[in-house]
PDBQT receptor file of N, H, CA, C and O in Angstrom, charges set to zero:
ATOM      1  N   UNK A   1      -2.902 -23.035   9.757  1.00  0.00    +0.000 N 
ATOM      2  CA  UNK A   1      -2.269 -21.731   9.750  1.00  0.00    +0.000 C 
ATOM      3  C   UNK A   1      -1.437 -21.516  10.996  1.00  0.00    +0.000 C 
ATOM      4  O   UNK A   1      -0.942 -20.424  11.275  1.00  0.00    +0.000 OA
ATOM      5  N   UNK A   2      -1.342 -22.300  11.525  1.00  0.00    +0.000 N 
ATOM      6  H   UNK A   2      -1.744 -23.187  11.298  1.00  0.00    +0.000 HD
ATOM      7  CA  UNK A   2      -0.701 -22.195  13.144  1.00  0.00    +0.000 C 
ATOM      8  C   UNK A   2      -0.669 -22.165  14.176  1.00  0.00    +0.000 C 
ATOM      9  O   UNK A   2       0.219 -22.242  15.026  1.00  0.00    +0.000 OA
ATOM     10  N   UNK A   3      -2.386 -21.963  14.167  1.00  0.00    +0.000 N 
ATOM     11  H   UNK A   3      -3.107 -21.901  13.477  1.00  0.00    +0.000 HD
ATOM     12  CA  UNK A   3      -2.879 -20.653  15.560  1.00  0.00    +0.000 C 
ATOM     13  C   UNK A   3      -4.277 -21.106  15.185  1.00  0.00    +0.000 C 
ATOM     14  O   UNK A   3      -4.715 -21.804  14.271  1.00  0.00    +0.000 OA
ATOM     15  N   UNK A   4      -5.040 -20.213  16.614  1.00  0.00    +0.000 N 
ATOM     16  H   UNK A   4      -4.684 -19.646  17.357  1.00  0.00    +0.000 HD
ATOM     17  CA  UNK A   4      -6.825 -20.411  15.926  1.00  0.00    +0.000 C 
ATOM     18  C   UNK A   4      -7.069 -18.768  16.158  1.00  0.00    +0.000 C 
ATOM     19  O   UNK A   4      -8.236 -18.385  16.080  1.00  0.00    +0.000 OA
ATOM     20  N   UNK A   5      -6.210 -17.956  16.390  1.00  0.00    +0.000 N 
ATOM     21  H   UNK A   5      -5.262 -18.268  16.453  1.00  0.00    +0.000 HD
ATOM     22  CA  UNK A   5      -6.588 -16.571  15.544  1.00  0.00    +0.000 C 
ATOM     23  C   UNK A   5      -5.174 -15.780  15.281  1.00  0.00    +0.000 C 
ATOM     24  O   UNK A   5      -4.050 -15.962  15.747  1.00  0.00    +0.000 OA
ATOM     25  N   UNK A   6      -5.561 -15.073  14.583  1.00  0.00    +0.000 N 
ATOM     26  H   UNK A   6      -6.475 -14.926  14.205  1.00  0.00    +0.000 HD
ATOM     27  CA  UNK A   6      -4.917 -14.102  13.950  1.00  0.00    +0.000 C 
ATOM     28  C   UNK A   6      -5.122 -12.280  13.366  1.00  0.00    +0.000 C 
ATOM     29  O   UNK A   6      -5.901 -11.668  12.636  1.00  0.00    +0.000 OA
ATOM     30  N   UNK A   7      -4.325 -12.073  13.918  1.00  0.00    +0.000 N 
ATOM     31  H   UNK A   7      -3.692 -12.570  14.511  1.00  0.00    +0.000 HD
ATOM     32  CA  UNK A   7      -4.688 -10.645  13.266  1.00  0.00    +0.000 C 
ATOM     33  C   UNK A   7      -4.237 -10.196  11.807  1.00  0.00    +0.000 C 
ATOM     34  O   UNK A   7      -3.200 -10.741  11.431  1.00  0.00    +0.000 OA
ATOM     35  N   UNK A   8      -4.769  -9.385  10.997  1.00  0.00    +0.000 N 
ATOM     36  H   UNK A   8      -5.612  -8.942  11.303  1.00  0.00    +0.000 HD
ATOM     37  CA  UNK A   8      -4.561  -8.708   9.882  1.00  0.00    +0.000 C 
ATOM     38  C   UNK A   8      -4.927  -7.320   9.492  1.00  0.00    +0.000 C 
ATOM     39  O   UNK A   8      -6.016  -6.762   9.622  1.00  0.00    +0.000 OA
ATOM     40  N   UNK A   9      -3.940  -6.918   9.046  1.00  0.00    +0.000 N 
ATOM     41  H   UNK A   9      -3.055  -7.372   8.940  1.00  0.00    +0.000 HD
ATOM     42  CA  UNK A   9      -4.248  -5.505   8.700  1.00  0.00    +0.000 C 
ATOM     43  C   UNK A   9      -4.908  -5.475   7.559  1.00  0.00    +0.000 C 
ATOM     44  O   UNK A   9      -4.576  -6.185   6.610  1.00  0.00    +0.000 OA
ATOM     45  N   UNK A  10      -5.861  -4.696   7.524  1.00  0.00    +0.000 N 
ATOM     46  H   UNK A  10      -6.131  -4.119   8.295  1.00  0.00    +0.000 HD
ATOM     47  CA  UNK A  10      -6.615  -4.946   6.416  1.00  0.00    +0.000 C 
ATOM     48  C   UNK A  10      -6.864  -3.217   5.922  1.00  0.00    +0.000 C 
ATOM     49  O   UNK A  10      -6.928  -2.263   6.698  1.00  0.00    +0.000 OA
ATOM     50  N   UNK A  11      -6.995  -3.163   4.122  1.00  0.00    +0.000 N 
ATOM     51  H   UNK A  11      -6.943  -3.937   3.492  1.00  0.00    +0.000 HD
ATOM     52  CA  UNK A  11      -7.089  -1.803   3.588  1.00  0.00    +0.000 C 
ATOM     53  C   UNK A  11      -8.785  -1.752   3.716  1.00  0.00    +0.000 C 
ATOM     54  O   UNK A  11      -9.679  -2.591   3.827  1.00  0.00    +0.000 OA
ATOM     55  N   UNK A  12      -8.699  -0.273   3.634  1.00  0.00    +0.000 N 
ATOM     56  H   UNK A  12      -7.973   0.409   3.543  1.00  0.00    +0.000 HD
ATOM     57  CA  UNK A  12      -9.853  -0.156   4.043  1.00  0.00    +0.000 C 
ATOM     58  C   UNK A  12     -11.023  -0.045   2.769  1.00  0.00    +0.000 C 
ATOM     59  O   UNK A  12     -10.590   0.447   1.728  1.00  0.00    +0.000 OA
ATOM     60  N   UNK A  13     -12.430  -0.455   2.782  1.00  0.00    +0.000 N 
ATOM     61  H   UNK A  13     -12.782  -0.854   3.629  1.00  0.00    +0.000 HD
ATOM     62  CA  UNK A  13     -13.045  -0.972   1.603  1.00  0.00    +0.000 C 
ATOM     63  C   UNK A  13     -13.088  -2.273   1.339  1.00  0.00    +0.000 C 
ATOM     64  O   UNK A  13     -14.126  -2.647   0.792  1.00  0.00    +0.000 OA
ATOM     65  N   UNK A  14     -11.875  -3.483   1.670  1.00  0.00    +0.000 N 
ATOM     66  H   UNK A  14     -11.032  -3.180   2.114  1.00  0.00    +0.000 HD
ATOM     67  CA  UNK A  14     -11.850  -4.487   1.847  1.00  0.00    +0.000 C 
ATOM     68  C   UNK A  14     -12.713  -5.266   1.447  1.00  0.00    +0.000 C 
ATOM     69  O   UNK A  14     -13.835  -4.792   1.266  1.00  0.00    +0.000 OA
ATOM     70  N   UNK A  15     -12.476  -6.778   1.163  1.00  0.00    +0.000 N 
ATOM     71  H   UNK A  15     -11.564  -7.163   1.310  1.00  0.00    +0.000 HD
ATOM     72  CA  UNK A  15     -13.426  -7.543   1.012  1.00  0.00    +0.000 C 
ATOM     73  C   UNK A  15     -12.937  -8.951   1.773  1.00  0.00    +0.000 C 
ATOM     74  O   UNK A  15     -11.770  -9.214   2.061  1.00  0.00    +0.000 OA
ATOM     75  N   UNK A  16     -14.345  -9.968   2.084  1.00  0.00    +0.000 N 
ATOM     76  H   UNK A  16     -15.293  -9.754   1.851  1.00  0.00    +0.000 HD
ATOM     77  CA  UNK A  16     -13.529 -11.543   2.890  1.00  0.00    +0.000 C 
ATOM     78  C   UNK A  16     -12.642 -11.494   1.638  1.00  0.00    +0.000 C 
ATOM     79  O   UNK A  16     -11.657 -10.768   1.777  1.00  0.00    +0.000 OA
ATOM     80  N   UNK A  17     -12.750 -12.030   0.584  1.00  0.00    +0.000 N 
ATOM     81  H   UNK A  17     -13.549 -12.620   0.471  1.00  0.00    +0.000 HD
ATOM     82  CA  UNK A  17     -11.899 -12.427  -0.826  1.00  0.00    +0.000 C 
ATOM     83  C   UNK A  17     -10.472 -11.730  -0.379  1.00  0.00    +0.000 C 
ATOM     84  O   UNK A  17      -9.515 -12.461  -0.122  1.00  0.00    +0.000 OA
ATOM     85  N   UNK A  18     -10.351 -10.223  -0.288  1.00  0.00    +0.000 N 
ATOM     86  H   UNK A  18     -11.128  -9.629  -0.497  1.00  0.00    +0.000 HD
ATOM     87  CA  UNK A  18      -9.054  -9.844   0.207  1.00  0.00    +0.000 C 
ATOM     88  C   UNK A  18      -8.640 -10.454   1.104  1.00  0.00    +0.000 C 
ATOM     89  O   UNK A  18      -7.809 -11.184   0.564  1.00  0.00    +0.000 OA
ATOM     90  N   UNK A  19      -8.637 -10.687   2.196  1.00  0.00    +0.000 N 
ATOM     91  H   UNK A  19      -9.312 -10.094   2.635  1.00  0.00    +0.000 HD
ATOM     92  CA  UNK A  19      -8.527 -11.330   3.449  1.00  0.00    +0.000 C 
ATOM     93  C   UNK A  19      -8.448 -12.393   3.530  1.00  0.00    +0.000 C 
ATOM     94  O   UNK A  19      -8.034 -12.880   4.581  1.00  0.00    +0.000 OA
ATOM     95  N   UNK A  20      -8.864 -13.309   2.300  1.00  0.00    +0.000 N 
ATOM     96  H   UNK A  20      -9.201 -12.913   1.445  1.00  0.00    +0.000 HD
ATOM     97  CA  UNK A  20      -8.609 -14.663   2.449  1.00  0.00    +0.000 C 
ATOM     98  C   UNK A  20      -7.193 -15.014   1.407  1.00  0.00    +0.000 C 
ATOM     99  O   UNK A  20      -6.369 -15.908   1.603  1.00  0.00    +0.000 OA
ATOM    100  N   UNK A  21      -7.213 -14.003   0.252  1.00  0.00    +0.000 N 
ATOM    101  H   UNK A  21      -7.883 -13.277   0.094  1.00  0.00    +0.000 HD
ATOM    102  CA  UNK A  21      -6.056 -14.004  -0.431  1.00  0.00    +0.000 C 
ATOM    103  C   UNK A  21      -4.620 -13.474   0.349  1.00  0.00    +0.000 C 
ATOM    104  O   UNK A  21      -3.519 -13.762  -0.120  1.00  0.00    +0.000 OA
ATOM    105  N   UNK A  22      -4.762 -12.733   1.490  1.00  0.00    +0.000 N 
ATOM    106  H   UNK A  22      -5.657 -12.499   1.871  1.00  0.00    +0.000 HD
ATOM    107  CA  UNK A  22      -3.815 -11.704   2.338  1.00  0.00    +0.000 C 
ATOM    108  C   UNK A  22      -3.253 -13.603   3.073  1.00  0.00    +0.000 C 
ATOM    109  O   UNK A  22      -2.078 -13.859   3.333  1.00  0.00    +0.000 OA
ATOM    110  N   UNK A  23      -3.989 -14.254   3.190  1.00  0.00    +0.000 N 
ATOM    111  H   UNK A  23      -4.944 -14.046   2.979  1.00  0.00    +0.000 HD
ATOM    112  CA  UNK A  23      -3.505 -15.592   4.040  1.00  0.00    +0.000 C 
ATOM    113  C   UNK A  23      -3.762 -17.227   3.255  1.00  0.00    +0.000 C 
ATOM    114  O   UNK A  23      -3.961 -18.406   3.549  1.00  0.00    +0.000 OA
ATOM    115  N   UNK A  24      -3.583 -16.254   1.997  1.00  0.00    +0.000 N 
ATOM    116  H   UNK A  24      -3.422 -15.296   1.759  1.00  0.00    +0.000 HD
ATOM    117  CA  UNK A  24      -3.587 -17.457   0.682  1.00  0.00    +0.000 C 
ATOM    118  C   UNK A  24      -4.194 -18.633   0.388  1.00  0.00    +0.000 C 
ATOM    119  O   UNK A  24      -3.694 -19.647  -0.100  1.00  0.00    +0.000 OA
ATOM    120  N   UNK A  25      -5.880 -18.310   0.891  1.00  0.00    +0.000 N 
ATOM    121  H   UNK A  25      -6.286 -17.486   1.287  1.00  0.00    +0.000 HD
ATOM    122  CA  UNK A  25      -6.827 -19.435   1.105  1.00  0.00    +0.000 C 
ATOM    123  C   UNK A  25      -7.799 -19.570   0.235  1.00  0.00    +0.000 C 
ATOM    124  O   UNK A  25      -8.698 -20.411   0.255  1.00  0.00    +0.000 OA
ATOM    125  N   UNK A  26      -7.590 -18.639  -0.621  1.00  0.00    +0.000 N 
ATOM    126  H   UNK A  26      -6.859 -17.956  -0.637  1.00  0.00    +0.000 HD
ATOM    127  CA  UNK A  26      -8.936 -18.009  -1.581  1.00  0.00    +0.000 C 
ATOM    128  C   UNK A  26      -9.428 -19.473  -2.379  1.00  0.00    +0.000 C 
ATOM    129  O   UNK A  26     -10.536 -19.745  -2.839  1.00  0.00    +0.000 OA
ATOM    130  N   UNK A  27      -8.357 -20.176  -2.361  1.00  0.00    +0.000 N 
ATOM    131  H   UNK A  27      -7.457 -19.955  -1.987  1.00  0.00    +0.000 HD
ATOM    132  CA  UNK A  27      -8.918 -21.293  -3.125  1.00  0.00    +0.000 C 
ATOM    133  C   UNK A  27      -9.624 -22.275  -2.685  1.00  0.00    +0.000 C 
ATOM    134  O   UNK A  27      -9.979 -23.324  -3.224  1.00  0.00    +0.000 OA
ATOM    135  N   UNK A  28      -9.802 -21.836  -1.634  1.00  0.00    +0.000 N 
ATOM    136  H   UNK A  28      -9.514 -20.985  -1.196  1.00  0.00    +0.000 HD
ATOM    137  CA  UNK A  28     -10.852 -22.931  -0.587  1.00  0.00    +0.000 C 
ATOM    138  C   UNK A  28     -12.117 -22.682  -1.110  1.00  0.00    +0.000 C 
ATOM    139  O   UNK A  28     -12.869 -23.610  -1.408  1.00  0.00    +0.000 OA
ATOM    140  N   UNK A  29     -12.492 -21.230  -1.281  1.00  0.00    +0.000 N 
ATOM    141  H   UNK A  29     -11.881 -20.476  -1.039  1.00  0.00    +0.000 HD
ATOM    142  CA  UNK A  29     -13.705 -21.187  -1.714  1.00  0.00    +0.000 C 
ATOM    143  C   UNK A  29     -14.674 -21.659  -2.879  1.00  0.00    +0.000 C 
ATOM    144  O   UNK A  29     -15.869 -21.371  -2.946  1.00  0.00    +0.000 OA
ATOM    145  N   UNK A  30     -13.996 -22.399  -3.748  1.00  0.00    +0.000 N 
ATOM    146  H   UNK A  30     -13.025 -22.633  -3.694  1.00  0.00    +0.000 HD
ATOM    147  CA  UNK A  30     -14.632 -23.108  -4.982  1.00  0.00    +0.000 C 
ATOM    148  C   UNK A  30     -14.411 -24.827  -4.067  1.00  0.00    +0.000 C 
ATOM    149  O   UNK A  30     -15.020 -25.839  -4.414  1.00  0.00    +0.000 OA
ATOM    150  N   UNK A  31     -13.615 -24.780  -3.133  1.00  0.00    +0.000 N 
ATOM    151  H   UNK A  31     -13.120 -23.958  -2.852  1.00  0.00    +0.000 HD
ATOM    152  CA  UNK A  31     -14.128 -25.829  -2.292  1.00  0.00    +0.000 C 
ATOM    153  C   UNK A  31     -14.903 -26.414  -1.179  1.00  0.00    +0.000 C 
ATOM    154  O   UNK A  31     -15.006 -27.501  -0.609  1.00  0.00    +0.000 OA
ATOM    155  N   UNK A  32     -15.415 -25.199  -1.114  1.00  0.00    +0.000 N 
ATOM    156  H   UNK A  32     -15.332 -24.316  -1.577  1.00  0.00    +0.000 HD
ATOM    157  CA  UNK A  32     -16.984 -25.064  -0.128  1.00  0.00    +0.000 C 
ATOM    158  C   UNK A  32     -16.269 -24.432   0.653  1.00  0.00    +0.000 C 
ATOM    159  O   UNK A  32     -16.882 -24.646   1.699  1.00  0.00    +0.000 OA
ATOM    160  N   UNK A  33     -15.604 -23.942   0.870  1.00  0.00    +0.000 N 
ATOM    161  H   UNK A  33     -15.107 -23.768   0.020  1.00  0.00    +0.000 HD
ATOM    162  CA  UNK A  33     -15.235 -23.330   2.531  1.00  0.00    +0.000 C 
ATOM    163  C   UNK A  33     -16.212 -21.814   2.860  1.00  0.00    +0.000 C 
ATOM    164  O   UNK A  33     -16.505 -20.789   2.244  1.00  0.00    +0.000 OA
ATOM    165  N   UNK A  34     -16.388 -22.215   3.761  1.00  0.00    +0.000 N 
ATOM    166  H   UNK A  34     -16.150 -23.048   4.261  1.00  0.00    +0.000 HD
ATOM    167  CA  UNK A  34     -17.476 -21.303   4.333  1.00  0.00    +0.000 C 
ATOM    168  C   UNK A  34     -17.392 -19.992   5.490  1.00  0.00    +0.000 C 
ATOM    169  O   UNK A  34     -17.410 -20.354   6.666  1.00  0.00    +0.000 OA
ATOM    170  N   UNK A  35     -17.342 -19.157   5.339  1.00  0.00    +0.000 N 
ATOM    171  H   UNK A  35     -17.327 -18.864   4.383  1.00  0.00    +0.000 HD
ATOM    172  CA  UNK A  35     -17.043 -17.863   5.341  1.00  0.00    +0.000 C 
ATOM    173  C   UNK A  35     -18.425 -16.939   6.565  1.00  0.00    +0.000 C 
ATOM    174  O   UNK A  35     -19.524 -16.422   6.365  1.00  0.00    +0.000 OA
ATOM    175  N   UNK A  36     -17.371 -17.201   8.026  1.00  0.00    +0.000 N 
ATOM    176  H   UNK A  36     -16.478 -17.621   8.189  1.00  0.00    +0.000 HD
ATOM    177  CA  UNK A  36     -18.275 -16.317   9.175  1.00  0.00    +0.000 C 
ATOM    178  C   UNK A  36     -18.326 -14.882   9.345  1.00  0.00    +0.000 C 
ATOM    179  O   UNK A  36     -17.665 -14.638  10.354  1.00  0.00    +0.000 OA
ATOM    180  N   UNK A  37     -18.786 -13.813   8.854  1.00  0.00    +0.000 N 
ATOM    181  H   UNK A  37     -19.324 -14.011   8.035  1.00  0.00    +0.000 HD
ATOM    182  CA  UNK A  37     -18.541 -12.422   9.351  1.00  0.00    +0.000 C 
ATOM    183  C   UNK A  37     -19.158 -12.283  10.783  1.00  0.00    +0.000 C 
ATOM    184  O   UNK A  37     -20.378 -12.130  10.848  1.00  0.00    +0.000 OA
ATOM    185  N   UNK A  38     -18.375 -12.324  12.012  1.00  0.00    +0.000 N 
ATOM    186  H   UNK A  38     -17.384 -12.448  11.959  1.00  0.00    +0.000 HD
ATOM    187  CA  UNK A  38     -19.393 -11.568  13.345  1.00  0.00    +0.000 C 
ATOM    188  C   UNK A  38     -20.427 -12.594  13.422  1.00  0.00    +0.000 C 
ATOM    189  O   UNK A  38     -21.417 -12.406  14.129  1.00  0.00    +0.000 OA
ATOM    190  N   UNK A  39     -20.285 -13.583  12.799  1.00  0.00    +0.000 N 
ATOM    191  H   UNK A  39     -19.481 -13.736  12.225  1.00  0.00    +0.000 HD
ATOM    192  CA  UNK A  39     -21.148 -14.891  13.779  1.00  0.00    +0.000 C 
ATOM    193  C   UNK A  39     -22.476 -14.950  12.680  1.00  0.00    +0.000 C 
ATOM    194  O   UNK A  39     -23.659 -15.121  12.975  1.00  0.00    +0.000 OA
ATOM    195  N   UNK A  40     -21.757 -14.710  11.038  1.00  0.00    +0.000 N 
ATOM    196  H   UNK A  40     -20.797 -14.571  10.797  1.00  0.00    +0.000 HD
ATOM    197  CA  UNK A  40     -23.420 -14.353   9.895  1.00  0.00    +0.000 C 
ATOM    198  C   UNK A  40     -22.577 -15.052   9.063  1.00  0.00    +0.000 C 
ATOM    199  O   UNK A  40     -21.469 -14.518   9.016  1.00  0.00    +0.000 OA
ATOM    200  N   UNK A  41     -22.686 -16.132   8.328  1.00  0.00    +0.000 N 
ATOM    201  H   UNK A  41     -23.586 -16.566   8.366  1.00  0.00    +0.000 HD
ATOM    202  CA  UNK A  41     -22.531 -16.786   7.115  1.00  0.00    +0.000 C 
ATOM    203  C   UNK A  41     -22.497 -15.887   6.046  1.00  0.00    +0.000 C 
ATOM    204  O   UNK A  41     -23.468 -15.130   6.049  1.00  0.00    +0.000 OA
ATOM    205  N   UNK A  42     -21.599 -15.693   5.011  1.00  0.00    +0.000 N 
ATOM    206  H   UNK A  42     -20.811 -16.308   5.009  1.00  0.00    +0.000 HD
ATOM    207  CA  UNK A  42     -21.546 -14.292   4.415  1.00  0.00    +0.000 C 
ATOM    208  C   UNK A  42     -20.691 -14.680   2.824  1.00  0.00    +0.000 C 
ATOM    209  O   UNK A  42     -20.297 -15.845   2.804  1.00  0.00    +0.000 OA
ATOM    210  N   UNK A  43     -20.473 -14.121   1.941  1.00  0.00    +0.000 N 
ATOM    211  H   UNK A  43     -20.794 -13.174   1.958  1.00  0.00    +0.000 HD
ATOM    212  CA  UNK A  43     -19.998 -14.338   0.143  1.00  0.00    +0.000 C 
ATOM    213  C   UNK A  43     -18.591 -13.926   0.647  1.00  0.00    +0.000 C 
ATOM    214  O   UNK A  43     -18.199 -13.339   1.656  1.00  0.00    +0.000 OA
ATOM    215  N   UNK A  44     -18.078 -14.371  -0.266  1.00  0.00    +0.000 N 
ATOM    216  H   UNK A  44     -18.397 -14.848  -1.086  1.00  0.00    +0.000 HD
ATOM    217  CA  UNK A  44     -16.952 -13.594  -0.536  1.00  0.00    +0.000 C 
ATOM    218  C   UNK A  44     -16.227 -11.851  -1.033  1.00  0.00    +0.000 C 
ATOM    219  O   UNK A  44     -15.078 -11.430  -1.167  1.00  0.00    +0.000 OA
ATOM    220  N   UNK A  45     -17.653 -11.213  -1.190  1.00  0.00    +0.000 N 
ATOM    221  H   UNK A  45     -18.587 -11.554  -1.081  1.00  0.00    +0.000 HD
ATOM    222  CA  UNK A  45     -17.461  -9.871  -1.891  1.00  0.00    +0.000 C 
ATOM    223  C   UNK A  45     -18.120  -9.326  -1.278  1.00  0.00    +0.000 C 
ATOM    224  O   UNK A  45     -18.503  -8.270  -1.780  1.00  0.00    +0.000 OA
ATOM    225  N   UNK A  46     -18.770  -9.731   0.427  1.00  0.00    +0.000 N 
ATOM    226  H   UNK A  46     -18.458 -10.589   0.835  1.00  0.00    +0.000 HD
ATOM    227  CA  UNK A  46     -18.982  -8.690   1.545  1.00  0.00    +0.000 C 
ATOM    228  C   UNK A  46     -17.493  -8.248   2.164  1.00  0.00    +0.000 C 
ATOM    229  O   UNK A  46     -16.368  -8.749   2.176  1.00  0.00    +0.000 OA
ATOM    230  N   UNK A  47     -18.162  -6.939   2.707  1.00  0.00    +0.000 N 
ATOM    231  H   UNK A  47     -19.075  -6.532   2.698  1.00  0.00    +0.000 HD
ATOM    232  CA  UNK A  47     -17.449  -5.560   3.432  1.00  0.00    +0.000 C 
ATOM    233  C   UNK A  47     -16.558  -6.177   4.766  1.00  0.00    +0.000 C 
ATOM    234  O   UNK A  47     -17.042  -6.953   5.591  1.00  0.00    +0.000 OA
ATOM    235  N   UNK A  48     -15.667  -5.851   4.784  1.00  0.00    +0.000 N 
ATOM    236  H   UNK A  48     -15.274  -5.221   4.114  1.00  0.00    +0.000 HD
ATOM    237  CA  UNK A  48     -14.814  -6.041   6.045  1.00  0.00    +0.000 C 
ATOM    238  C   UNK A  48     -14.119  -4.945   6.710  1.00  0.00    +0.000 C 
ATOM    239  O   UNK A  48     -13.279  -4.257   6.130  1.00  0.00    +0.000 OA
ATOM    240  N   UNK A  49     -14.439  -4.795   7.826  1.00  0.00    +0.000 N 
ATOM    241  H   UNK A  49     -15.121  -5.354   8.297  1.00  0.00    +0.000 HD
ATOM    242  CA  UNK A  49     -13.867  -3.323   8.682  1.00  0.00    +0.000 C 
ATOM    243  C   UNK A  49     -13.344  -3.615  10.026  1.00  0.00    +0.000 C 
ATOM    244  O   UNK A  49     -13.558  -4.650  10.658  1.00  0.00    +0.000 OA
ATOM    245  N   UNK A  50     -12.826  -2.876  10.304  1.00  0.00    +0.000 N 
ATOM    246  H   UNK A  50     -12.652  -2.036   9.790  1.00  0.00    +0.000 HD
ATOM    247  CA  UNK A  50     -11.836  -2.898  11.318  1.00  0.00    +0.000 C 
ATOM    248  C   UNK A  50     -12.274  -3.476  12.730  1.00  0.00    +0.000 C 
ATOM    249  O   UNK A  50     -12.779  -2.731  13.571  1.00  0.00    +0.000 OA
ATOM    250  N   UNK A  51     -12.098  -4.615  12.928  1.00  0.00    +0.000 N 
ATOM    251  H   UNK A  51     -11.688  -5.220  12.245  1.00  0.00    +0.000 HD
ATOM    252  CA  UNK A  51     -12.609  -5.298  14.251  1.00  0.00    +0.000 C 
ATOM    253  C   UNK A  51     -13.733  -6.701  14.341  1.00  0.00    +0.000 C 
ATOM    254  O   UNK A  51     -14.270  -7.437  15.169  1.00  0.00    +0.000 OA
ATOM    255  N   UNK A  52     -13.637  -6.461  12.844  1.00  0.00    +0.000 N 
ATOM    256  H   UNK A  52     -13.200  -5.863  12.172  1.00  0.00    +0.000 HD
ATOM    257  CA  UNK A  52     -14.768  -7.705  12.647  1.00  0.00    +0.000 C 
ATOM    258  C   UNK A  52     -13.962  -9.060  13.024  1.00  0.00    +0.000 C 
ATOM    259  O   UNK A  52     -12.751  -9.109  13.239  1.00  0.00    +0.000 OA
ATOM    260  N   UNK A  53     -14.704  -9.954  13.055  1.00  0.00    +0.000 N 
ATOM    261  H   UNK A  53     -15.688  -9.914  12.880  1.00  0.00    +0.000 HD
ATOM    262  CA  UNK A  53     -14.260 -11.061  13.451  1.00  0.00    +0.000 C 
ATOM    263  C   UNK A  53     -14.832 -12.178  12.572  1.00  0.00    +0.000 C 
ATOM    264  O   UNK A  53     -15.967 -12.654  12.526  1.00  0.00    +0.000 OA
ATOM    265  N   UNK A  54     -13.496 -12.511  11.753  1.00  0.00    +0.000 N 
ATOM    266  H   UNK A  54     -12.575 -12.125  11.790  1.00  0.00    +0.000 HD
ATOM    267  CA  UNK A  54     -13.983 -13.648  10.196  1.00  0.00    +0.000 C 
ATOM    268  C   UNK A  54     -13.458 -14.769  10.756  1.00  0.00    +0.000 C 
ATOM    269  O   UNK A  54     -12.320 -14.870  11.212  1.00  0.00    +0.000 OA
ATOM    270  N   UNK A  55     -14.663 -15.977  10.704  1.00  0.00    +0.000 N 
ATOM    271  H   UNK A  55     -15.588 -15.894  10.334  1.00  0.00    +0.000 HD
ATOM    272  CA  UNK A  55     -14.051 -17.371  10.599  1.00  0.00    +0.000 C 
ATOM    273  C   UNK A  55     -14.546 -18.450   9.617  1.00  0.00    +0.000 C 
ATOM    274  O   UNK A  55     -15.622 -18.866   9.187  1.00  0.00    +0.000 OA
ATOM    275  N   UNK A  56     -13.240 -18.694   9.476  1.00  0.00    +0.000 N 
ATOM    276  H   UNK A  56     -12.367 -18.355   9.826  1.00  0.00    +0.000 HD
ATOM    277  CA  UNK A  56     -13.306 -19.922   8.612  1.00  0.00    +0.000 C 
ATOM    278  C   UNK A  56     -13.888 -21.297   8.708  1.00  0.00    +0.000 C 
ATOM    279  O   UNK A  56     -13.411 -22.047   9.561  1.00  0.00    +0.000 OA
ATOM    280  N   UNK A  57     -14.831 -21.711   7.963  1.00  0.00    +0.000 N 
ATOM    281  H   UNK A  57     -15.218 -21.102   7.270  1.00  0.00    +0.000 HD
ATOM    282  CA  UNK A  57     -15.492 -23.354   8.229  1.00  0.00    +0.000 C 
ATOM    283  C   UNK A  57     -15.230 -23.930   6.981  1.00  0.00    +0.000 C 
ATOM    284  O   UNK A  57     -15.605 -23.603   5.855  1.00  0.00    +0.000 OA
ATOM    285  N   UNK A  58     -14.315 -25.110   7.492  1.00  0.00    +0.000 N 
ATOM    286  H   UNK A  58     -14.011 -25.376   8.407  1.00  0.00    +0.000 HD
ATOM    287  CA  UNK A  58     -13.909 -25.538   6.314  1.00  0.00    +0.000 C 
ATOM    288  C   UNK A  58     -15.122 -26.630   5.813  1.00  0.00    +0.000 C 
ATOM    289  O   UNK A  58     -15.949 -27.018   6.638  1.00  0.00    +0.000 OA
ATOM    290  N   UNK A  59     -15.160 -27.059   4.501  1.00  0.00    +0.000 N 
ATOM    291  H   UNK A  59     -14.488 -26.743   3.831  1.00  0.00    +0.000 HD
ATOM    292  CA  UNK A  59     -16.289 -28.684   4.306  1.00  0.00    +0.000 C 
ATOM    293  C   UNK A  59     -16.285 -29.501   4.804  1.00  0.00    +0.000 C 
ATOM    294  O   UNK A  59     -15.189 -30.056   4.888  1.00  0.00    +0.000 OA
ATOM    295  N   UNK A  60     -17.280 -30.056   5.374  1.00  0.00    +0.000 N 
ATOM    296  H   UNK A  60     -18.170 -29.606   5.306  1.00  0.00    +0.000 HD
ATOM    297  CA  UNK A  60     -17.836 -31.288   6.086  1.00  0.00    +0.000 C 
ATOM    298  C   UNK A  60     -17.811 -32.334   5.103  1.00  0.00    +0.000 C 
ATOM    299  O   UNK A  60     -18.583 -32.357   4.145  1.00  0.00    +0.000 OA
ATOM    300  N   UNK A  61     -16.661 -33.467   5.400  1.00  0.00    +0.000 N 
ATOM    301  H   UNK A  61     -16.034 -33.448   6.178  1.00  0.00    +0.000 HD
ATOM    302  CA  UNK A  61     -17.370 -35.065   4.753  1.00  0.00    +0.000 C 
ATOM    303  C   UNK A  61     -17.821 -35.866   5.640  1.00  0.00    +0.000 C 
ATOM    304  O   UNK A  61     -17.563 -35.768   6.839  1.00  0.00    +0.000 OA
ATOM    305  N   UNK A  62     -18.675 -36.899   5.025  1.00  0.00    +0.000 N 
ATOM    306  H   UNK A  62     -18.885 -36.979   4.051  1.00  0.00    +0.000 HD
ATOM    307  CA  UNK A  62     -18.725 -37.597   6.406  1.00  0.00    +0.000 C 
ATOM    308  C   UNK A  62     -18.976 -39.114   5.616  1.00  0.00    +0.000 C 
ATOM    309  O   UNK A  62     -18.166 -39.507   4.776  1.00  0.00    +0.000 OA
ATOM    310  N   UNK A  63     -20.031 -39.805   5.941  1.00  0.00    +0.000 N 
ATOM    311  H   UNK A  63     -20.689 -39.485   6.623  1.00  0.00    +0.000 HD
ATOM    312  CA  UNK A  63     -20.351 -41.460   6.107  1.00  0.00    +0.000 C 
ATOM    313  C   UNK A  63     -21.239 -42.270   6.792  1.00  0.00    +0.000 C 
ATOM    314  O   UNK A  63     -21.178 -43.494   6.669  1.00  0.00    +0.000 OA
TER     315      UNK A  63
């Protein structure tokens, strides 16, 4: 995405799912990508409010 943060305006009621579609990633999530609210492992159809801090973990392969 460019950067290792970013800001977004987000409507309020929100969901990660919004927020991941607002930066067109949503499709990661049927590919394991894994979803931080504030430092808590969290779904896609939890609450997002103003100041939270979401990060993205993408899938681990390994060998």
């Amino acid at each position: 995405m460019g950067g290792r943060e970013h800001i977004i305006d987000i409507l309020p009621n929100s969901s990660v799912r919004f927020v991941l579609e607002e930066i067109n990633l949503e499709k990661w999530l049927s590919q394991g990508l894994i979803v931080s609210l504030n430092g808590e492992k969290v779904q896609e159809d939890e609450p997002v409010n103003d100041g939270d801090e979401i990060a993205l973990l993408p899938p681990v392969s390994g060998g």
